[in-house]
N, CA, C and O atoms as a Tripos MOL2 file, in Angstrom:
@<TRIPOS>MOLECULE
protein
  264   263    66     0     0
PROTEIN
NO_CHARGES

@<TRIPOS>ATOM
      1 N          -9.1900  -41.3210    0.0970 N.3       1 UNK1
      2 CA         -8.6650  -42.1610   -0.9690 C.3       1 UNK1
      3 C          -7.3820  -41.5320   -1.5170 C.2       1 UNK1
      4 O          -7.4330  -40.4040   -2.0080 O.2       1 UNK1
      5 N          -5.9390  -42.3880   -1.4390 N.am      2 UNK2
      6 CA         -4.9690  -41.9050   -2.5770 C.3       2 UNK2
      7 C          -5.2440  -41.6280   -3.8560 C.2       2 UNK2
      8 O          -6.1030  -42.1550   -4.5620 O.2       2 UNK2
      9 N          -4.4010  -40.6900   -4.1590 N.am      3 UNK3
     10 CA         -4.6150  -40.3460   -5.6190 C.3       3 UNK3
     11 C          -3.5800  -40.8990   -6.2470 C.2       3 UNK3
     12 O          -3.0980  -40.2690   -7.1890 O.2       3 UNK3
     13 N          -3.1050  -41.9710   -5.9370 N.am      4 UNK4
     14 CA         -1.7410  -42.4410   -6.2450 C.3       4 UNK4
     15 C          -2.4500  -43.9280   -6.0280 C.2       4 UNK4
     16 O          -3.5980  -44.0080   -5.5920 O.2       4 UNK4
     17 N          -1.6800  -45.0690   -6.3650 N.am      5 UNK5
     18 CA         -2.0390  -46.5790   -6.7080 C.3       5 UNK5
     19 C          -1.0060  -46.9840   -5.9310 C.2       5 UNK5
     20 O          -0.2580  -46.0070   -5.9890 O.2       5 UNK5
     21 N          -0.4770  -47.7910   -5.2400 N.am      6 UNK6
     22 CA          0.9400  -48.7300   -4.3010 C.3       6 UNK6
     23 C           2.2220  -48.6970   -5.5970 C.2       6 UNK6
     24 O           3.3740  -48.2640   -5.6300 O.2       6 UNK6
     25 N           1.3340  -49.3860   -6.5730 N.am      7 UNK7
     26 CA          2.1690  -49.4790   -7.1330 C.3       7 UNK7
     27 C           2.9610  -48.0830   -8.0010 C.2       7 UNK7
     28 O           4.1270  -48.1210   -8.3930 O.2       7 UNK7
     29 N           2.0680  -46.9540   -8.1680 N.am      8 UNK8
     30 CA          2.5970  -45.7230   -9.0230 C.3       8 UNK8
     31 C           3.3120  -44.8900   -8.1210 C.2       8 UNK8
     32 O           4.2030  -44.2090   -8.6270 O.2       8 UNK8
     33 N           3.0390  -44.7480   -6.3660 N.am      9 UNK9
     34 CA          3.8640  -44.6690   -5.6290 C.3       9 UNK9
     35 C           5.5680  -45.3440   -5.0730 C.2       9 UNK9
     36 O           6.4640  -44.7670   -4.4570 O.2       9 UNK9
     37 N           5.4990  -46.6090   -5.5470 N.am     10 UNK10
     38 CA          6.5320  -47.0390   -5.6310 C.3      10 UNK10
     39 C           7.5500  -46.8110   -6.8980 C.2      10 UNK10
     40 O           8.7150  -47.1740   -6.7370 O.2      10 UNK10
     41 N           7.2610  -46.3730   -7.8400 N.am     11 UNK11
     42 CA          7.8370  -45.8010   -9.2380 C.3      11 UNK11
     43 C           8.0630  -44.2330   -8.8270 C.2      11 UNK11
     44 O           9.1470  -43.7830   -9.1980 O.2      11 UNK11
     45 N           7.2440  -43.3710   -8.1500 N.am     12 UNK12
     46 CA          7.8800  -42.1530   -7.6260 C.3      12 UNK12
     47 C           8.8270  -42.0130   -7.0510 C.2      12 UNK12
     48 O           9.7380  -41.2520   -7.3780 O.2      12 UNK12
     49 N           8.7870  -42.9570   -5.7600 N.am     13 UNK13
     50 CA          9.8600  -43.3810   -4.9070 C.3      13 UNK13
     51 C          11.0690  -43.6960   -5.3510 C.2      13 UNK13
     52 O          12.1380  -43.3020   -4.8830 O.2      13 UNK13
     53 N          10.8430  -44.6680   -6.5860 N.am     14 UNK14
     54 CA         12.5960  -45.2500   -7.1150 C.3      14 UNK14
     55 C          12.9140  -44.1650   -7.8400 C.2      14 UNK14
     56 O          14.1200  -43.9700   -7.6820 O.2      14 UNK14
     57 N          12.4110  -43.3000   -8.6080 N.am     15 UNK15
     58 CA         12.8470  -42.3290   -9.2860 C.3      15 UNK15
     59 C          13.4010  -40.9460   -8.5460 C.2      15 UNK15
     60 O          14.3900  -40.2770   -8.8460 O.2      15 UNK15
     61 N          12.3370  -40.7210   -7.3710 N.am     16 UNK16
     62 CA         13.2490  -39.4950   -6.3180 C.3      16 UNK16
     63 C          14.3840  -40.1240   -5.9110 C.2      16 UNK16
     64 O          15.5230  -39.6840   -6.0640 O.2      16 UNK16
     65 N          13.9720  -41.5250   -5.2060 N.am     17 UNK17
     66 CA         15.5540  -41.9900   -4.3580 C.3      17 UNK17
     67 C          16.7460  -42.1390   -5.4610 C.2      17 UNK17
     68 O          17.9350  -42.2030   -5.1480 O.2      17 UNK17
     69 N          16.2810  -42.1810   -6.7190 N.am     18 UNK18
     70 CA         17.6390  -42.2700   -7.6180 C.3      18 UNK18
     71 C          18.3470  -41.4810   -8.1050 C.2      18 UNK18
     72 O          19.5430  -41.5430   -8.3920 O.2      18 UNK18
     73 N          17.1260  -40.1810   -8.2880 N.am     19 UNK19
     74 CA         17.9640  -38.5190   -8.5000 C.3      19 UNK19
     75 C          18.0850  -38.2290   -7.5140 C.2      19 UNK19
     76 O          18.8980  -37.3080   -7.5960 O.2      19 UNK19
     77 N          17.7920  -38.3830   -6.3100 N.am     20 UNK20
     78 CA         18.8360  -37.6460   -5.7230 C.3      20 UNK20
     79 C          19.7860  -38.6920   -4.7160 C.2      20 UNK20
     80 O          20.3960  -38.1450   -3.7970 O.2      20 UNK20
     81 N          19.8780  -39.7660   -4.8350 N.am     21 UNK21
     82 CA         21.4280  -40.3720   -4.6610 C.3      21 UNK21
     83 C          22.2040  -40.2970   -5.5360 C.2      21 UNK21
     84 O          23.3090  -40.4990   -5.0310 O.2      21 UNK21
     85 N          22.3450  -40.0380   -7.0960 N.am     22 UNK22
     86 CA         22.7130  -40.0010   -7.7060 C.3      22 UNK22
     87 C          23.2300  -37.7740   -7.8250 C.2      22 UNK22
     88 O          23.8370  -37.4430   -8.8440 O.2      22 UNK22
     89 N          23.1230  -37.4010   -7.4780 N.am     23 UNK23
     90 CA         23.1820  -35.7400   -7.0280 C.3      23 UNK23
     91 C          24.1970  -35.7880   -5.9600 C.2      23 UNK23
     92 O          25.2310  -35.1560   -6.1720 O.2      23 UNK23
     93 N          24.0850  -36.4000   -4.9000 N.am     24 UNK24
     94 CA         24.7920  -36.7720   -3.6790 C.3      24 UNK24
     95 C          25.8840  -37.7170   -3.9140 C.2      24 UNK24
     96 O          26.5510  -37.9270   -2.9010 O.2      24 UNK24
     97 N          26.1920  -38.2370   -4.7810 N.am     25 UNK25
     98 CA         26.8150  -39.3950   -5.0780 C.3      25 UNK25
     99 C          28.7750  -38.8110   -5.7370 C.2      25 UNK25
    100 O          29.9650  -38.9240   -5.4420 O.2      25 UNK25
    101 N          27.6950  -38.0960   -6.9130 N.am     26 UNK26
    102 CA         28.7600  -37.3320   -7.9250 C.3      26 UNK26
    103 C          29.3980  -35.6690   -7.0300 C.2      26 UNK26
    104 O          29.6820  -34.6750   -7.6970 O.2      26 UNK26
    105 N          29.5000  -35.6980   -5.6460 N.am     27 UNK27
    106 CA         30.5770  -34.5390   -5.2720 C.3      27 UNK27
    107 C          31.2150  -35.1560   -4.1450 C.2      27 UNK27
    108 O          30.6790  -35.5880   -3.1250 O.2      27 UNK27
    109 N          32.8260  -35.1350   -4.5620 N.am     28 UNK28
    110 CA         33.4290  -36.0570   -3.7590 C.3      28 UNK28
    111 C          33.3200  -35.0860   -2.2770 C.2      28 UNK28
    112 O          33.2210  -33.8770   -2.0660 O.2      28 UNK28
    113 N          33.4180  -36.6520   -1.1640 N.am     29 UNK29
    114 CA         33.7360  -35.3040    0.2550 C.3      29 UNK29
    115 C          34.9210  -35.2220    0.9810 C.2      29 UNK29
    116 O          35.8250  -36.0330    1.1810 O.2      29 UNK29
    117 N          34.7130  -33.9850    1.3620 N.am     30 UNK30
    118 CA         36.1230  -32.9900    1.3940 C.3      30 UNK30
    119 C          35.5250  -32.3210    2.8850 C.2      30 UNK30
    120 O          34.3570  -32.3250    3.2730 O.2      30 UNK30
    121 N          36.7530  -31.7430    3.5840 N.am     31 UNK31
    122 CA         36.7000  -31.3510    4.9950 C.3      31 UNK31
    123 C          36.1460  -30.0670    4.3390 C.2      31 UNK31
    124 O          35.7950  -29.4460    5.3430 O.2      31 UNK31
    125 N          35.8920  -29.3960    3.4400 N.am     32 UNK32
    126 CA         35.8670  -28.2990    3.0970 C.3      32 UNK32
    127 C          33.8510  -27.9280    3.3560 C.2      32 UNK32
    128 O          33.0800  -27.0540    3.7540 O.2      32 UNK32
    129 N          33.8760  -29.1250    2.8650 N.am     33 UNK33
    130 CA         32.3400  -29.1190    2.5450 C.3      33 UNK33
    131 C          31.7640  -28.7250    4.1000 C.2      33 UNK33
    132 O          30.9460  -27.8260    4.2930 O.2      33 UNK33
    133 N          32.2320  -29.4000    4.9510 N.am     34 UNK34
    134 CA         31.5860  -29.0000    6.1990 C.3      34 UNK34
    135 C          31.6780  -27.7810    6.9010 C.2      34 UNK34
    136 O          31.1390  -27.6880    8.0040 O.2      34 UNK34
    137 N          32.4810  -26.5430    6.2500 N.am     35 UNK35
    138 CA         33.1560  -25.5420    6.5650 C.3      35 UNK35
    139 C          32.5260  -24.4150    5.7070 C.2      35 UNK35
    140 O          32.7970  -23.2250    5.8670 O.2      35 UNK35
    141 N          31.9160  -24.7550    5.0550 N.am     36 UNK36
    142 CA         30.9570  -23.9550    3.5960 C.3      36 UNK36
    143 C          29.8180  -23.5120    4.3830 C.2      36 UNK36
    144 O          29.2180  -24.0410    5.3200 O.2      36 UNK36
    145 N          29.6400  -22.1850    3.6430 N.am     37 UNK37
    146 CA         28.3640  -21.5380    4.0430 C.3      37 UNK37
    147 C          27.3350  -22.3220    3.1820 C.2      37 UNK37
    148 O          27.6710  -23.1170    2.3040 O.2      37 UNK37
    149 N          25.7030  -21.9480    3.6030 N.am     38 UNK38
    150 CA         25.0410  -22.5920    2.8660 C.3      38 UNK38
    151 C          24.6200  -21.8560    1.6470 C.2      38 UNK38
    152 O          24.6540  -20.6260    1.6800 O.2      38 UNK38
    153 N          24.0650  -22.7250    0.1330 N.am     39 UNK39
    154 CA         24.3640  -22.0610   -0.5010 C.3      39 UNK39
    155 C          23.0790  -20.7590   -0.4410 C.2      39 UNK39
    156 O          22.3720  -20.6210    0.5570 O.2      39 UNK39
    157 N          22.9680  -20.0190   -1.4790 N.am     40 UNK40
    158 CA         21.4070  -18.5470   -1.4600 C.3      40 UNK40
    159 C          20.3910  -19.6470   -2.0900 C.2      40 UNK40
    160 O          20.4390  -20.7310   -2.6720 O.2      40 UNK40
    161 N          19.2640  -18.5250   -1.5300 N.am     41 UNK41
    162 CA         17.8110  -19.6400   -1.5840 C.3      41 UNK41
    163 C          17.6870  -19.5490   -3.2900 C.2      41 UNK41
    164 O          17.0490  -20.5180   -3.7020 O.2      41 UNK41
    165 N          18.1480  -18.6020   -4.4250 N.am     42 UNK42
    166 CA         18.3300  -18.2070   -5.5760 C.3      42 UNK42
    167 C          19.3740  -19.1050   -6.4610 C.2      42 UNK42
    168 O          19.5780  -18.9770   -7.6690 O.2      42 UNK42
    169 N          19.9540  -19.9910   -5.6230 N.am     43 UNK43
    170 CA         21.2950  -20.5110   -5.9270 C.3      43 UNK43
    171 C          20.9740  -22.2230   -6.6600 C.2      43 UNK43
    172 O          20.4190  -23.0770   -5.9700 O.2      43 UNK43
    173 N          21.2880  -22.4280   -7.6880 N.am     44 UNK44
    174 CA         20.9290  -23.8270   -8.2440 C.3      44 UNK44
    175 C          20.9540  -25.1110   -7.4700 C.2      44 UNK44
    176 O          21.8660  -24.8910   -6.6720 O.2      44 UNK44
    177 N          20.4660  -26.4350   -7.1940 N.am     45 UNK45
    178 CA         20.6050  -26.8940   -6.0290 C.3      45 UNK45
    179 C          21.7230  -28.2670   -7.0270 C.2      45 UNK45
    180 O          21.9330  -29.3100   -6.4060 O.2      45 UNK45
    181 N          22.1830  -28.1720   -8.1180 N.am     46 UNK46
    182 CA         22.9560  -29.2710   -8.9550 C.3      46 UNK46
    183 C          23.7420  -27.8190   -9.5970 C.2      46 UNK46
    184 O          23.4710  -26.6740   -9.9590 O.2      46 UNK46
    185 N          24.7560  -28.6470   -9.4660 N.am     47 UNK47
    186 CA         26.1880  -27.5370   -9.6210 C.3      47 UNK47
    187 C          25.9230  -28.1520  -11.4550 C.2      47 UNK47
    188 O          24.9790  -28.8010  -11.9040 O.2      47 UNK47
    189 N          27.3100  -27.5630  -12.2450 N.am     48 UNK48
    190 CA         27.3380  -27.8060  -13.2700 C.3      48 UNK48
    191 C          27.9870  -29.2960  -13.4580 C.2      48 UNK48
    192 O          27.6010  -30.2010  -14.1980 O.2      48 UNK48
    193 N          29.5270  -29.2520  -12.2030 N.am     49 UNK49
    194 CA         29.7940  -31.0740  -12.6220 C.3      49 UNK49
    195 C          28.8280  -31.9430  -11.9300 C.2      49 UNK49
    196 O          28.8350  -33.1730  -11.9780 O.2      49 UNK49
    197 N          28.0000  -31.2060  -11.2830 N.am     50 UNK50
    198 CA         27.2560  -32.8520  -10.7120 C.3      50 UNK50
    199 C          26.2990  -32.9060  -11.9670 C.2      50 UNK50
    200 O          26.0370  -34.0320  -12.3910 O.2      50 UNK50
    201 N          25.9040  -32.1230  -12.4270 N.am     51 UNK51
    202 CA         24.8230  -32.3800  -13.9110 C.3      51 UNK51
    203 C          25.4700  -32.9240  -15.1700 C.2      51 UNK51
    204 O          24.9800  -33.3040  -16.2330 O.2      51 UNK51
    205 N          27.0400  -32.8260  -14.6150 N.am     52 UNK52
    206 CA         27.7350  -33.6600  -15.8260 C.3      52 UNK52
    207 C          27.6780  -35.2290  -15.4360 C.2      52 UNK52
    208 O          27.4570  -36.1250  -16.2510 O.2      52 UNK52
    209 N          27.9020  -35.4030  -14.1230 N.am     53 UNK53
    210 CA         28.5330  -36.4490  -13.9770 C.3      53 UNK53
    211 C          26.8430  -37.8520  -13.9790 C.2      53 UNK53
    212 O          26.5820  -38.9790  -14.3990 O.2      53 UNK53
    213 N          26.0160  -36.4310  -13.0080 N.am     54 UNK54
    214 CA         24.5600  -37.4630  -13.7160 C.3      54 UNK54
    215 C          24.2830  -37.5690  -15.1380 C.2      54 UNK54
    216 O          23.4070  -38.3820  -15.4370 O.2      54 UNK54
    217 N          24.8500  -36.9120  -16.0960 N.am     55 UNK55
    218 CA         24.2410  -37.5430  -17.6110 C.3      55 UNK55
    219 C          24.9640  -38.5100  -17.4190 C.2      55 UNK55
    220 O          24.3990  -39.4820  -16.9170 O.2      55 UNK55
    221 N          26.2140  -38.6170  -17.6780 N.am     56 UNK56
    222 CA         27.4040  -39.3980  -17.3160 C.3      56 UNK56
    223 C          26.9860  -40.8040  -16.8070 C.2      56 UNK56
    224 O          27.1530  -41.9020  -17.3380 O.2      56 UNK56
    225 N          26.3960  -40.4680  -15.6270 N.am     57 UNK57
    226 CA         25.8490  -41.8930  -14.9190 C.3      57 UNK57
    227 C          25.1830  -42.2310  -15.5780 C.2      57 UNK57
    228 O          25.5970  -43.2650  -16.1020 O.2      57 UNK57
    229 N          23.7200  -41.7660  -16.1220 N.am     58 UNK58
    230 CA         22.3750  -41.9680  -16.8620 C.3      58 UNK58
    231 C          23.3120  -42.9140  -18.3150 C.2      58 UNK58
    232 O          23.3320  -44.1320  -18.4920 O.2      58 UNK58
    233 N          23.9040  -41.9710  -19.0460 N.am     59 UNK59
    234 CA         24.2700  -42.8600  -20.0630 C.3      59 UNK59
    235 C          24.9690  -43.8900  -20.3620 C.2      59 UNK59
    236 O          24.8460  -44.6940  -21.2860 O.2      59 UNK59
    237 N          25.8010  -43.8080  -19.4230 N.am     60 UNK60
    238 CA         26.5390  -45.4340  -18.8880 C.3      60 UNK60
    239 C          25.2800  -46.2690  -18.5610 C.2      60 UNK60
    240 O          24.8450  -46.8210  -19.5720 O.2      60 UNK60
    241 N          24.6420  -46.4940  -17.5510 N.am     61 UNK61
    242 CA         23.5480  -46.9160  -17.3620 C.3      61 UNK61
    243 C          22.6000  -47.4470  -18.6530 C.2      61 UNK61
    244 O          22.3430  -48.6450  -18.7700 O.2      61 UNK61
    245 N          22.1480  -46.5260  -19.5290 N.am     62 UNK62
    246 CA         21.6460  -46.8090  -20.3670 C.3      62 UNK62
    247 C          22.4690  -47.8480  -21.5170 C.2      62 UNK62
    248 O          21.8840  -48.8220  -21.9910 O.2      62 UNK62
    249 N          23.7040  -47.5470  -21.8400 N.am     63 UNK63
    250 CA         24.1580  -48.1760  -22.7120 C.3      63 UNK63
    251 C          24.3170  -50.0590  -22.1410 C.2      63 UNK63
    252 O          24.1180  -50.9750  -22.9380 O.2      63 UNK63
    253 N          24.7520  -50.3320  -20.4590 N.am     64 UNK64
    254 CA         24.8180  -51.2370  -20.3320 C.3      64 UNK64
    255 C          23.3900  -51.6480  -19.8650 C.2      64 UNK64
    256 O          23.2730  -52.6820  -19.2080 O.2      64 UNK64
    257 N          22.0740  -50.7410  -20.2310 N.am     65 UNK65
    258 CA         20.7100  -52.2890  -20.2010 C.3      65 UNK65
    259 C          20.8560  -52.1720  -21.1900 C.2      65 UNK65
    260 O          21.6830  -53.0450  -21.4520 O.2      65 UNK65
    261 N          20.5330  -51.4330  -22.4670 N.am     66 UNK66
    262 CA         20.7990  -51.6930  -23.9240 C.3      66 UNK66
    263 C          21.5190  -52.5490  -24.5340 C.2      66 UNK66
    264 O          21.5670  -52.5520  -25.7640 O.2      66 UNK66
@<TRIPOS>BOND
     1     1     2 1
     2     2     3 1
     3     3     4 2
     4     3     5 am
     5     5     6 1
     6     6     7 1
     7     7     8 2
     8     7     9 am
     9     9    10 1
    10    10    11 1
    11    11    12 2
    12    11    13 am
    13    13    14 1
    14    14    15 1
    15    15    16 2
    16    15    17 am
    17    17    18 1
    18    18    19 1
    19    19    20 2
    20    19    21 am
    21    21    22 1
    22    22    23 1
    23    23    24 2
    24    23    25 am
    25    25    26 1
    26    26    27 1
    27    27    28 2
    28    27    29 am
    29    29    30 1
    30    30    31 1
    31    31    32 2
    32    31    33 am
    33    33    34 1
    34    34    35 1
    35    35    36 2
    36    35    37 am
    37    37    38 1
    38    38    39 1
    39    39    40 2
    40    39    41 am
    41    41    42 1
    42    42    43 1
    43    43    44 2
    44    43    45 am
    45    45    46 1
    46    46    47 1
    47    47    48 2
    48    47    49 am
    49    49    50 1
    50    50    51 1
    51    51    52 2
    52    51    53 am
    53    53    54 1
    54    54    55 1
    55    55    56 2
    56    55    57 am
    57    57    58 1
    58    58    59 1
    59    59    60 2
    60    59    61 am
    61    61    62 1
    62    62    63 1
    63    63    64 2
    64    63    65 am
    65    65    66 1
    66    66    67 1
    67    67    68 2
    68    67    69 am
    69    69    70 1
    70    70    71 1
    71    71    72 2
    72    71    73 am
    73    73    74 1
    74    74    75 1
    75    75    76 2
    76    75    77 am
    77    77    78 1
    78    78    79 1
    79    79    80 2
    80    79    81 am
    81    81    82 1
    82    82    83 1
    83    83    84 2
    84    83    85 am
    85    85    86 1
    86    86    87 1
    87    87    88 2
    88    87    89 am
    89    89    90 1
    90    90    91 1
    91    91    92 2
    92    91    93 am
    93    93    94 1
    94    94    95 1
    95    95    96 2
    96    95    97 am
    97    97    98 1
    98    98    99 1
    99    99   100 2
   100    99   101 am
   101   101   102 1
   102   102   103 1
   103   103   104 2
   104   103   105 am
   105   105   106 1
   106   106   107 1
   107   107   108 2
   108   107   109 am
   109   109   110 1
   110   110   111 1
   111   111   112 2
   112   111   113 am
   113   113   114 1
   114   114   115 1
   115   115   116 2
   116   115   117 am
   117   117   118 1
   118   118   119 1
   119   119   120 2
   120   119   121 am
   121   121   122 1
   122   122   123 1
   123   123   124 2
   124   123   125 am
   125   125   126 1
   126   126   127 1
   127   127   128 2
   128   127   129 am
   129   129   130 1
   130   130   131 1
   131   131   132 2
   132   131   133 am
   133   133   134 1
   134   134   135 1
   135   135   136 2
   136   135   137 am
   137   137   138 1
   138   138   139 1
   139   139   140 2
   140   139   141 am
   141   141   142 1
   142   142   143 1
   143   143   144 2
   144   143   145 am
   145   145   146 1
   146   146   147 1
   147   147   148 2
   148   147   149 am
   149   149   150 1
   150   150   151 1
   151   151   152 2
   152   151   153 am
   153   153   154 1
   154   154   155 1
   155   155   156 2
   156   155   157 am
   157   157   158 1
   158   158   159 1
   159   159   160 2
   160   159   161 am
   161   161   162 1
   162   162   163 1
   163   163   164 2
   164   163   165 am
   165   165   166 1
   166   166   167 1
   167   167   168 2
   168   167   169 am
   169   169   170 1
   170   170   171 1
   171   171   172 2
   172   171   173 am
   173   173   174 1
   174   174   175 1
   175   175   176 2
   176   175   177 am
   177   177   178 1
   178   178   179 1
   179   179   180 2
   180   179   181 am
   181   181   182 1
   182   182   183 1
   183   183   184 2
   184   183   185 am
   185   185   186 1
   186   186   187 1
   187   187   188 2
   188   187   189 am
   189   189   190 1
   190   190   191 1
   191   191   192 2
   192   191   193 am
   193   193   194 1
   194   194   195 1
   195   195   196 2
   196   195   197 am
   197   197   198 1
   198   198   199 1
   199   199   200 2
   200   199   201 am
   201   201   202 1
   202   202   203 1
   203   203   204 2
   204   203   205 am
   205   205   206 1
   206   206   207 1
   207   207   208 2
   208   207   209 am
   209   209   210 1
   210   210   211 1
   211   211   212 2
   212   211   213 am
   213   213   214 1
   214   214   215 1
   215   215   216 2
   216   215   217 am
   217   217   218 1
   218   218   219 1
   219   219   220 2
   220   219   221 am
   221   221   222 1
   222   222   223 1
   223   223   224 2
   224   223   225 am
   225   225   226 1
   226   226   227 1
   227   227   228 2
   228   227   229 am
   229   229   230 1
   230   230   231 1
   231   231   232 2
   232   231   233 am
   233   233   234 1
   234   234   235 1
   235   235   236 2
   236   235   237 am
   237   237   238 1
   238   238   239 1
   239   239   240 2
   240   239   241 am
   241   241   242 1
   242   242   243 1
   243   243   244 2
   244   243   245 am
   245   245   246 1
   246   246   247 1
   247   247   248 2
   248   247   249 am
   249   249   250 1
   250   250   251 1
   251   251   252 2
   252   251   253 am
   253   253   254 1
   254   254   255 1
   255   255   256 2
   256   255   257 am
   257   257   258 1
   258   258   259 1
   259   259   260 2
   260   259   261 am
   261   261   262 1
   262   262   263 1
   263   263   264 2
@<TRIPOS>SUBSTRUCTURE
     1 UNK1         2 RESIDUE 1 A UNK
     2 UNK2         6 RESIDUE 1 A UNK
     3 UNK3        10 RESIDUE 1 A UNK
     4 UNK4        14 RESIDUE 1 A UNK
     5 UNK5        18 RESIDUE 1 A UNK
     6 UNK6        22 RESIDUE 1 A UNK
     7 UNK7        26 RESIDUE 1 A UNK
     8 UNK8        30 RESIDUE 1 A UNK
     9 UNK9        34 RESIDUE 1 A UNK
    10 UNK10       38 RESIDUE 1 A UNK
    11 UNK11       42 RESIDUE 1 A UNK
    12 UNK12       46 RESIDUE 1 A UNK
    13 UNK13       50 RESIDUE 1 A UNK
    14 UNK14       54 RESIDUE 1 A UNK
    15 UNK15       58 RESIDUE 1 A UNK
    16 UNK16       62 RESIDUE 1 A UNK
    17 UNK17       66 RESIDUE 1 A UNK
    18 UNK18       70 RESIDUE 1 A UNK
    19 UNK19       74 RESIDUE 1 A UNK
    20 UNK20       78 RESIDUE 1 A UNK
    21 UNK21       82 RESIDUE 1 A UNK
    22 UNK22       86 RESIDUE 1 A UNK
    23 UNK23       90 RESIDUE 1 A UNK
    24 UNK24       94 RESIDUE 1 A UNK
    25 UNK25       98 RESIDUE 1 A UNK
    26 UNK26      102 RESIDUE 1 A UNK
    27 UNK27      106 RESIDUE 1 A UNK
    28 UNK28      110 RESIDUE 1 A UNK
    29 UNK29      114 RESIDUE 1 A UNK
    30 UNK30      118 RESIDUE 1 A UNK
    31 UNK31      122 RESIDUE 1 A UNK
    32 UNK32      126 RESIDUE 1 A UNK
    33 UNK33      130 RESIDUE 1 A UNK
    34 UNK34      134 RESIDUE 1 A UNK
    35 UNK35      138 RESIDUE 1 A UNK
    36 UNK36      142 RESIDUE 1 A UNK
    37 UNK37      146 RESIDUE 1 A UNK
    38 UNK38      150 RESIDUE 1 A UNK
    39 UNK39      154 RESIDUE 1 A UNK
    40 UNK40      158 RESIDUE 1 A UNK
    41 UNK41      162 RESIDUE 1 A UNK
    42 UNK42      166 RESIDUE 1 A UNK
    43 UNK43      170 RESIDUE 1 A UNK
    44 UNK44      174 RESIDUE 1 A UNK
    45 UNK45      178 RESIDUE 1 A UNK
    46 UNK46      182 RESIDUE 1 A UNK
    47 UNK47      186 RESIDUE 1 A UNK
    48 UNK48      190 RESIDUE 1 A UNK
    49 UNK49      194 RESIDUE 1 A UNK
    50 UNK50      198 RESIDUE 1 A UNK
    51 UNK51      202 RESIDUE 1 A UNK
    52 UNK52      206 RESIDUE 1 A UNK
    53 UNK53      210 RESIDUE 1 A UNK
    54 UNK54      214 RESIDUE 1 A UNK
    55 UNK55      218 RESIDUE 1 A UNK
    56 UNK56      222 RESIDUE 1 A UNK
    57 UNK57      226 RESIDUE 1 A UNK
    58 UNK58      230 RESIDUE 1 A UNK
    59 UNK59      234 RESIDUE 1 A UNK
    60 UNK60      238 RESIDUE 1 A UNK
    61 UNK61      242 RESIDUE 1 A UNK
    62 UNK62      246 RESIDUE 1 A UNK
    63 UNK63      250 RESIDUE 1 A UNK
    64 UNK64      254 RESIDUE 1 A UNK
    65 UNK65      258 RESIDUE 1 A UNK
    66 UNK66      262 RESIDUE 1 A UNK
């Protein structure tokens, strides 16, 4: 038996697929990126502007369902 309902699984789902398209979204791409080491396993996985640019998104968002 799931421990999860169709439907409370589908609310997990929109919420992972939205943080992290929204993570992926906010760093523009650059030839550089493919040329980068990867980052340390110690190393934050949301830089500081992508955590800007997701409030950023979030509150735009919010203000236009509001």
């Amino acid at each position: 038996d799931s421990p999860l309902k169709a439907v409370q699984m589908l609310w997990v789902n929109l919420i992972m697929d939205t943080l992290a398209s929204l993570a992926l979204a906010t760093e523009p791409p650059t030839e550089a990126l493919l040329l980068r080491k990867p980052y340390g396993r110690n190393k934050p996985l949301i830089s500081r502007t992508m955590m800007k640019n997701i409030l950023g998104h979030a509150f735009y968002q919010l203000v236009v369902v509001f």
